[in-house]
C-alpha positions as CSV (number, residue, x, y, z in Angstrom):
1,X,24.4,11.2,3.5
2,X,20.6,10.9,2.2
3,X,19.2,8.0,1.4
4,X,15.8,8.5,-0.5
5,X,13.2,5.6,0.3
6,X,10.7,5.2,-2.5
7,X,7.8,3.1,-1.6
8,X,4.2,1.2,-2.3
9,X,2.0,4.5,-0.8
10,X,-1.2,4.3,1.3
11,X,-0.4,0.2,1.4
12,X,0.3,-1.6,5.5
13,X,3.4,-3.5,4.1
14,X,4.4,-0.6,1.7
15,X,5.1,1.8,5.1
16,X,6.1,-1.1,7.0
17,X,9.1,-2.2,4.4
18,X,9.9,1.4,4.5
19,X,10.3,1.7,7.7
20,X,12.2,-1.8,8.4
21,X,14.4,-1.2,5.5
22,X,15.3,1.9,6.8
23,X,16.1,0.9,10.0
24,X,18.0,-2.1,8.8
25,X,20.1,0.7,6.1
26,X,20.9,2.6,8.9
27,X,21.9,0.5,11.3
28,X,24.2,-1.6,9.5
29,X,24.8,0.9,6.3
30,X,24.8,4.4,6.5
31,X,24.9,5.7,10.3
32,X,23.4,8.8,10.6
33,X,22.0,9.2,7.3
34,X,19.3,11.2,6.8
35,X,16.2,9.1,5.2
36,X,13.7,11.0,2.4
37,X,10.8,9.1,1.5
38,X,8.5,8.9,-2.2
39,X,5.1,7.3,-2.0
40,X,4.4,5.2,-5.9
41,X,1.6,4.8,-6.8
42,X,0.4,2.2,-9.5
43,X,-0.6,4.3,-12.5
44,X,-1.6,3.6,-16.3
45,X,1.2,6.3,-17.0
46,X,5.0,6.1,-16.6
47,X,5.8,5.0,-12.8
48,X,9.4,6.1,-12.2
49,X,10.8,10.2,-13.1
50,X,14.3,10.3,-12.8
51,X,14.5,13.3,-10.7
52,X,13.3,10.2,-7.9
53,X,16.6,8.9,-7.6
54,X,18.1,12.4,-5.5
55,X,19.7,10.1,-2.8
56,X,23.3,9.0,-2.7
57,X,21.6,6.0,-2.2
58,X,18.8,5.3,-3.5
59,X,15.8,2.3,-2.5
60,X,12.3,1.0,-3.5
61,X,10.8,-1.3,-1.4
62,X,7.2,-3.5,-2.1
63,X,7.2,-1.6,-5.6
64,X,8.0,-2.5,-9.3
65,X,12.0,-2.7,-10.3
66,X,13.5,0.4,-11.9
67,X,16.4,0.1,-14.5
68,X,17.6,3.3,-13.1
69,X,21.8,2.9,-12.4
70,X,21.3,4.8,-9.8
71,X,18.9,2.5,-7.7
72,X,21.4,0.8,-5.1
73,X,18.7,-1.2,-2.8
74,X,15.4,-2.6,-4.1
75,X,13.0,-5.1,-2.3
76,X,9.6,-6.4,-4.1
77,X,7.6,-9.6,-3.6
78,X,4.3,-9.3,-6.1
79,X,4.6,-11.6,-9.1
80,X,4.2,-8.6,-11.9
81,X,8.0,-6.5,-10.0
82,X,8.6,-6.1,-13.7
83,X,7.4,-3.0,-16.0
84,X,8.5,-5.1,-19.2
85,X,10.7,-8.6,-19.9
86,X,13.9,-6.0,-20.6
87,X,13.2,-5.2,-16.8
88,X,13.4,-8.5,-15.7
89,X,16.3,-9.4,-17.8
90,X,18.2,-6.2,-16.4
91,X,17.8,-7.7,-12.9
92,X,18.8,-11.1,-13.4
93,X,22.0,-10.0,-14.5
94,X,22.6,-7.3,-11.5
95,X,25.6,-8.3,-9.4
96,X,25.2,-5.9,-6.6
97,X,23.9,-8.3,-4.0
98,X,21.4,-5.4,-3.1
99,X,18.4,-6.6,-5.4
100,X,16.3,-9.3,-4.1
101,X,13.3,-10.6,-5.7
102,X,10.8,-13.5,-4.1
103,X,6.8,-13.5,-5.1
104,X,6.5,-16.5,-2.9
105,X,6.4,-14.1,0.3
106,X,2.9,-12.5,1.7
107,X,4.6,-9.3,2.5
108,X,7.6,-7.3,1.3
109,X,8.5,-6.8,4.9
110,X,8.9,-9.8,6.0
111,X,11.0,-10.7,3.1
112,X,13.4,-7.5,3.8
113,X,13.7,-8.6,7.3
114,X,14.4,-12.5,6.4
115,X,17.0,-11.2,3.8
116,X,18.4,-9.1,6.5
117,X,18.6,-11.7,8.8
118,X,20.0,-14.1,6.9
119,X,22.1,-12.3,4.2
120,X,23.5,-9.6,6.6
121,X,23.0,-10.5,10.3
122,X,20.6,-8.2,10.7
123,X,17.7,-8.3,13.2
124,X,15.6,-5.9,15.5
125,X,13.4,-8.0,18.1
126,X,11.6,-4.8,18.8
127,X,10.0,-4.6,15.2
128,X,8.7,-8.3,15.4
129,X,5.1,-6.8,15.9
130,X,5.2,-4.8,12.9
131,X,7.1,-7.4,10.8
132,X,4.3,-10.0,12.0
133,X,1.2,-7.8,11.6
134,X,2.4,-6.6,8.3
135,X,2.4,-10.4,6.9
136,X,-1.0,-10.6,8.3
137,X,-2.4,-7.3,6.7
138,X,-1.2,-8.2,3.3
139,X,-1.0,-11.6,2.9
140,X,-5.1,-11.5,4.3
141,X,-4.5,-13.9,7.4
142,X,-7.0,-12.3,9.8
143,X,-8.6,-15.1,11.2
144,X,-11.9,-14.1,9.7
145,X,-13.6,-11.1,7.7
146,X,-14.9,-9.7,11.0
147,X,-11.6,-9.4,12.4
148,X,-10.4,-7.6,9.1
149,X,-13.2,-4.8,9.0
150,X,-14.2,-4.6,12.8
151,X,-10.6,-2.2,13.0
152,X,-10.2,-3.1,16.6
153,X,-6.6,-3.9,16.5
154,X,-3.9,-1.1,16.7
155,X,-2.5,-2.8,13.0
156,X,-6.2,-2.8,11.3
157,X,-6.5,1.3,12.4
158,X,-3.1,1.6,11.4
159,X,-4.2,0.4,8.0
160,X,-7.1,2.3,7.8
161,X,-5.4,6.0,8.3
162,X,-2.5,4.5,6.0
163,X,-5.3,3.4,3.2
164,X,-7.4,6.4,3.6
165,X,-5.1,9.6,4.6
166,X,-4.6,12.4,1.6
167,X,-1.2,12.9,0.5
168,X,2.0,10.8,1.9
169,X,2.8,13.6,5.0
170,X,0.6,11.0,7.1
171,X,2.0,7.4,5.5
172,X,5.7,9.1,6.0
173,X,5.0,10.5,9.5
174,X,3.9,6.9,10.8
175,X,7.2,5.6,8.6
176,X,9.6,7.4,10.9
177,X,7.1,5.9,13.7
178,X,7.0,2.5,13.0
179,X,11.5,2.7,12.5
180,X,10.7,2.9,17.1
181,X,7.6,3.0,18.4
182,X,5.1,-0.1,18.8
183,X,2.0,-0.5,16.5
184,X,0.2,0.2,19.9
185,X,1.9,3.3,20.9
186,X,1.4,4.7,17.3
187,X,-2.3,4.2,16.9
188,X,-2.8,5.5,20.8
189,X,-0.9,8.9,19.4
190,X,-3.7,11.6,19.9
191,X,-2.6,12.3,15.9
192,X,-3.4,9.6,14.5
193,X,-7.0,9.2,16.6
194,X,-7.9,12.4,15.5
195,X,-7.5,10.9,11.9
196,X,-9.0,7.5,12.2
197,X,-12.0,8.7,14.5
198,X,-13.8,10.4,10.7
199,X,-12.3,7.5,8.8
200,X,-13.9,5.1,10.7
201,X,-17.2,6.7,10.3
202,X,-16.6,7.1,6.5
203,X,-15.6,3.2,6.6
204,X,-19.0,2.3,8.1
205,X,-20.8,4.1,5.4
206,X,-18.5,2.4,2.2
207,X,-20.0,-0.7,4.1
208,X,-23.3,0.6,3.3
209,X,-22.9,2.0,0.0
210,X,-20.7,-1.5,-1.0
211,X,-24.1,-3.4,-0.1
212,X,-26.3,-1.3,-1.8
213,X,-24.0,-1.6,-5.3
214,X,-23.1,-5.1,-5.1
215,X,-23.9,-7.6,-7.0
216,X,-23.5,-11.1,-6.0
217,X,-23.9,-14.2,-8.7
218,X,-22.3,-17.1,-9.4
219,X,-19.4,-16.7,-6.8
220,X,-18.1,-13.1,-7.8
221,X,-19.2,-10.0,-6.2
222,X,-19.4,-6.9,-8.3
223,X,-20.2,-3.0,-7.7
224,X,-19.1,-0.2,-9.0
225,X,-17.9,2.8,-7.0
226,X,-17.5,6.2,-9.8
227,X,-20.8,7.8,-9.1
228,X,-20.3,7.4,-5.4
229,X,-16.6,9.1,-5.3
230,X,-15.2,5.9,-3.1
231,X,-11.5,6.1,-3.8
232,X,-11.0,3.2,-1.6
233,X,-12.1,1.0,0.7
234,X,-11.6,-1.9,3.2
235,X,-11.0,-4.8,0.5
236,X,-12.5,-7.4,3.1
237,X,-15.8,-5.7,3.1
238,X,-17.4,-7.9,0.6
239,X,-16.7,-11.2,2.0
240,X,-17.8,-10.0,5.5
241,X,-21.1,-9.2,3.5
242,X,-21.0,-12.5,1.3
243,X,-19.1,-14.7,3.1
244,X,-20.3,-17.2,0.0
245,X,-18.5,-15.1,-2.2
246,X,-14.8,-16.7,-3.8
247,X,-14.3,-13.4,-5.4
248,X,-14.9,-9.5,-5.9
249,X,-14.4,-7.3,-8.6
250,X,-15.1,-3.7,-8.6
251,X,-14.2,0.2,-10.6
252,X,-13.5,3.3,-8.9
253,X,-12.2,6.8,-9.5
254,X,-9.4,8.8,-7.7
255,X,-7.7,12.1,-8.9
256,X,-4.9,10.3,-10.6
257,X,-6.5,6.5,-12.2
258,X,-9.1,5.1,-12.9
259,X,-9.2,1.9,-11.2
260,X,-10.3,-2.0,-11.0
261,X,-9.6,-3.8,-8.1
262,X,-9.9,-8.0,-8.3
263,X,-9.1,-10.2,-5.4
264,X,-10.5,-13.5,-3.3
265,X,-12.2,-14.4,-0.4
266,X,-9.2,-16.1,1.8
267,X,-11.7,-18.0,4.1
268,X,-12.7,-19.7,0.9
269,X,-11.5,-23.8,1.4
270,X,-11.5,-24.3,-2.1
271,X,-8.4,-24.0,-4.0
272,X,-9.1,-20.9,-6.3
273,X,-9.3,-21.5,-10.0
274,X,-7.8,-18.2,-11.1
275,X,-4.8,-16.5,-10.7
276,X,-5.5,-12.9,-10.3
277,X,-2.2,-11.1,-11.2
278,X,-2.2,-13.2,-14.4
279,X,-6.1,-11.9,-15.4
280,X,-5.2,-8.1,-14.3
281,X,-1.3,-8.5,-16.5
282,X,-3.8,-8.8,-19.9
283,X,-5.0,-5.4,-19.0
284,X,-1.9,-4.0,-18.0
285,X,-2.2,-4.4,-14.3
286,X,-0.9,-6.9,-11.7
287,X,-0.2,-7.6,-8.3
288,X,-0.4,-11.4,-6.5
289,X,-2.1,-14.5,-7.6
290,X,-5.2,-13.8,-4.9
291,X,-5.5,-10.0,-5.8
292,X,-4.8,-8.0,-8.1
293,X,-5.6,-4.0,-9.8
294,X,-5.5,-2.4,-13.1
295,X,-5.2,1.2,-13.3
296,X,-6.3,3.0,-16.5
297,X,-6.3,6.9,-17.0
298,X,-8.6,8.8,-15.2
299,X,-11.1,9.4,-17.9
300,X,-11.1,5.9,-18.5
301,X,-14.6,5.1,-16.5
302,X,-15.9,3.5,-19.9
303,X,-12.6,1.0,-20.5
304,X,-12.2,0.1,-16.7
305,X,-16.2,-1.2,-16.5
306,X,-15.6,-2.8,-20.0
307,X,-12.4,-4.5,-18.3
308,X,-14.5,-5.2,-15.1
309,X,-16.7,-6.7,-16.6
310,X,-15.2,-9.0,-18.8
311,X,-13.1,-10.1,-16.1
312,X,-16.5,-10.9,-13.6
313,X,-17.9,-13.2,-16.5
314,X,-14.1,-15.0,-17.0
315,X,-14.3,-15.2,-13.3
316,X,-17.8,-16.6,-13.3
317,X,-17.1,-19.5,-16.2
C-alpha cells in the first residue's frame, strides 16, 4: 500500500504534521505502507494537479482542503483552509470522519495529534518534543525575539534548514527523521550541520540587509527584499530589531511567486487591531489572524509593492 503525504513545504509544523500523521497512519492504519511525500507551496496559480493524489490513500496535512474524491485524510488549522466557499461547503458535508478542521489551534501538529488522541486512541510519548516545539515554532511562543533568531535550540536550526533548504529532498529526509529520531539527534546528524553551518551565516547577513531596508513608522515595519534576491528569512528578525514594532510587512521574489509576507510582533501586550488573514484574503492570500502572505505571479514585483503598501498604511491608520 502507498500512502502519498502532501504537505505545507519548507514550514516547522508543515514537516512536523507530516511526519506525526504519518506515524499515527501507520501505526494504527496501514501497517507497512509505504509513505510518499509532496511539498505545497502557496502559489497565485492553481494549488492542487490531480496527478497528486497517486496514493491509495491519499493525505494533506497544514495545507488548504482539496475537493479531490480521492483525498481520504486531510488535517489544516489556518483560518483561509478553503480555496473558495464551494470548498468549504464540500467539507461540511463530508462524512468520512477523516477531515478535521480547527483554526483555533497554533499548529497543525498538535491538532493531528489531539484528534489522534482523542478520536482514535492514538498517542506516541516519544514525539511529545516535536509535537511541543512545533506549537512553539508556529504559533510564535518563544519566550522572546532573541530566543527565536539566536537558533540555539535543536527546533530553531531545524527550522532554519527546513525554511532555507532548495527543493523538498531535505524537508522529506528530516520527515522520515522526525517519524523516530529526537529533534536533538536530528540537528546533531553531521547532514544536517553541514547544511545549517552556510545557512546560518546567510541568516546573519538577511539580519543585516533587513536593517538596512527597513523602515519603521508608526508601529509597522516595512522593507522590501527583490533587488536583494532574499527568498526568505527568519520572520522574527524585525521585532528583535524593533522590538517597538506591532507589525511588519515586507515583498520578495522566489523562482515561483512573488511574495508579501504580513505578520505581528507576539511580545506585543496590546491586543492587535488587525486580523492579518482577513487583510491578506482581499488580495487573495491568507493564513492566521497574527500572520499572513499573499503570493502573486512572479512578475508581479509592481502589484505585490502596490499590495504592500496599501496594506502598511491600513496597518498604520
Amino acid at each position: 500500500m502507498r500512502v502519498r503525504v502532501l504537505y505545507h513545504d519548507h514550514c516547522f509544523d508543515g514537516a512536523a504534521s507530516a511526519a506525526f500523521f504519518s506515524r499515527f497512519a501507520e501505526e494504527k492504519f496501514y501497517p507497512g505502507a509505504e509513505f510518499a511525500y509532496t511539498g505545497l507551496a502557496h502559489k497565485a496559480s492553481q494549488l492542487f494537479e490531480p496527478e497528486m493524489f497517486d496514493g491509495d490513500v491519499n493525505a494533506i496535512v497544514d495545507f488548504k482542503y482539496s475537493t479531490d474524491p480521492r483525498l481520504t485524510w486531510w488535517f489544516d488549522h489556518h483560518q483561509s483552509a478553503f480555496l473558495s466557499p464551494e470548498d468549504a461547503e464540500h467539507f461540511r458535508h463530508d462524512t468520512s470522519g477523516r477531515k478535521f478542521f480547527d483554526p483555533t489551534y497554533r499548529s497543525c501538529t498538535f491538532y493531528i495529534a489531539t484528534i489522534a488522541r482523542e478520536k482514535f486512541g492514538f498517542a506516541a510519548s516519544d514525539l511529545e518534543d516535536l509535537v511541543a516545539w512545533a506549537d512553539i515554532v508556529d504559533g510564535a511562543r518563544y519566550r522572546d525575539a532573541q530566543e527565536a533568531v539566536d537558533l540555539r535550540s535543536p527546533a530553531t536550526q531545524l527550522t532554519l534548514v527546513i525554511e532555507s533548504s532548495q527543493g523538498s529532498d531535505t524537508v522529506q529526509n528530516i520527515i522520515g527523521m522526525m517519524r523516530r529520531r529526537s529533534l536533538g539527534d536530528i540537528a546533531a546528524d553531521p547532514r544536517i550541520q553541514a547544511m545549517f553551518q552556510p545557512l546560518h551565516e546567510r541568516h546573519l547577513r538577511s539580519m543585516d540587509i533587513i536593517r538596512q531596508q527597513s523602515v519603521c513608522a508608526g508601529g509597522v515595519v516595512f522593507f522590501d527584499l527583490v533587488a536583494d534576491g532574499m527568498e526568505g528569512y527568519n520572520k522574527f528578525i524585525p521585532y528583535y530589531l524593533f522590538p517597538e514594532s506591532t507589525y511588519t510587512v515586507s515583498v520578495s521574489t522566489s523562482t515561483f511567486r512573488t511574495k508579501v509576507s504580513v505578520g505581528s510582533n507576539p511580545w506585543v501586550k496590546e491586543p492587535l487591531k488587525f486580523n492579518l488573514a482577513t487583510i491578506c484574503e482581499r488580495y487573495g492570500g491568507g493564513g492566521h489572524p497574527g500572520v499572513g502572505a499573499i503570493s502573486f505571479d512572479t512578475g508581479a514585483v509592481e502589484q505585490a509593492r502596490q499590495a504592500a503598501r496599501e496594506i502598511v498604511a491600513e496597518l498604520r491608520g
